[in-house]
N, C-alpha and C positions, 0 to 999 in steps of 0.2 A: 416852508419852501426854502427859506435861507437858513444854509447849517452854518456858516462863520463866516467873519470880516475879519479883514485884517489891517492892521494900521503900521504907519512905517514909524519909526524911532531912528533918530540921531544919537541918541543917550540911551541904552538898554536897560541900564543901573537905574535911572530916574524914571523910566515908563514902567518899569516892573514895579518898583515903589507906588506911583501914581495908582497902578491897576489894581494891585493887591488890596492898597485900601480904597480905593472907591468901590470896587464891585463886591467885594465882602458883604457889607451892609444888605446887596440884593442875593447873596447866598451862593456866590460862585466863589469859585478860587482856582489857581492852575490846575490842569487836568493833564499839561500835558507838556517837555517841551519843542519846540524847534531845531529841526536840520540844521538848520542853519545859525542858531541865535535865535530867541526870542520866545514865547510859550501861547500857550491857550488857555482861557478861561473860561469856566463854565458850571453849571447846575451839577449838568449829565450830559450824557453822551446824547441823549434823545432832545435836546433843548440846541438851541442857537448859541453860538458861542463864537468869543471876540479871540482873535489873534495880534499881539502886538511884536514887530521883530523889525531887526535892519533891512532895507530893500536887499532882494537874493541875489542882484545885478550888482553888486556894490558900492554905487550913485547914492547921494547923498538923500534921506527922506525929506518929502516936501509934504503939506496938507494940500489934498485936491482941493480945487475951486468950486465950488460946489454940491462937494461928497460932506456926507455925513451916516453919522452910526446914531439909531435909536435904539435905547435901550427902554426896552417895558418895566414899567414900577407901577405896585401894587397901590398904593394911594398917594393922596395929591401931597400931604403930609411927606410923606416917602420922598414924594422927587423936590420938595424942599429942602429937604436934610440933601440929599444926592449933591444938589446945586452948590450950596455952601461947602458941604464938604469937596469937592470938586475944587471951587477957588480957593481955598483952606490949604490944596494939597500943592499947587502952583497952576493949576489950570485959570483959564479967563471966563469971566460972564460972557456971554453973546445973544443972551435976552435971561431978564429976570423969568422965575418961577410964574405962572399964571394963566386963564384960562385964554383959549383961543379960539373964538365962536361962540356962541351960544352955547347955557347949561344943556341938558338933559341927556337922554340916553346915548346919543353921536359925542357928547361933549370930548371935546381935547384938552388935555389941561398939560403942558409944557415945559422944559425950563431946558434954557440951550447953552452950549459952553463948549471950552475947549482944553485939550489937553496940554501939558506942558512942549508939545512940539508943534501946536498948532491944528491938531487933527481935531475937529468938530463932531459933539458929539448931542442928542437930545435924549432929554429922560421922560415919561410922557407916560398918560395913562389915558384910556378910551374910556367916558361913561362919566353918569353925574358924580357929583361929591358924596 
């Protein structure tokens, strides 16, 4: 249902850094770039896929209150490495890696952060370990 998000950048130079290497590791890379500044990342064209660029109003980017980007990873392994690497990169912790509810087939296992502008993102897998 949802083809992209998009995140706003104060620093074009440092969020393209950021994204290049955090979402490699999950198998994307630009695909694509922006009118205006800024590019898209992603698998395929048939997959969801994140946009990072300047607001197109030319108003400085803020992180909404509330908003956030989850991105799916394949094991709970996976969105550990993600996490670190994320604060690694200059992003912040905003909940350590770990599960959320109960094991089994429903289970969520989580890890929340943010990007060097503030924009909140979760890395997260559905299902046991």
């Amino acid at each position: 249902m949802i083809g992209y998000v998009t995140l706003g950048t104060n620093d074009l130079e440092r969020a393209t850094a950021f994204y290049d290497a955090l979402l490699a590791p999950l198998g994307a890379s630009r695909v694509m770039p922006m009118p205006q500044g800024g590019f898209v990342w992603g698998r395929d064209w048939s997959s969801p896929m994140l946009a990072v660029a300047p607001p197109y109003d030319g108003e400085r980017a803020t992180a909404g209150n509330g908003n956030m980007v989850a991105l799916q990873v394949e094991s709970r392994d996976a969105i550990d490495a993600l996490h670190a690497h994320a604060v690694q990169l200059g992003g912040s912790c905003e909940g350590p890696p770990g599960l959320r509810g109960p094991e089994g087939e429903q289970a969520f296992y989580g890890a929340y952060f943010r990007d060097p502008d503030g924009n909140k993102l979760c890395a997260f897998r559905m299902g046991p370990a």
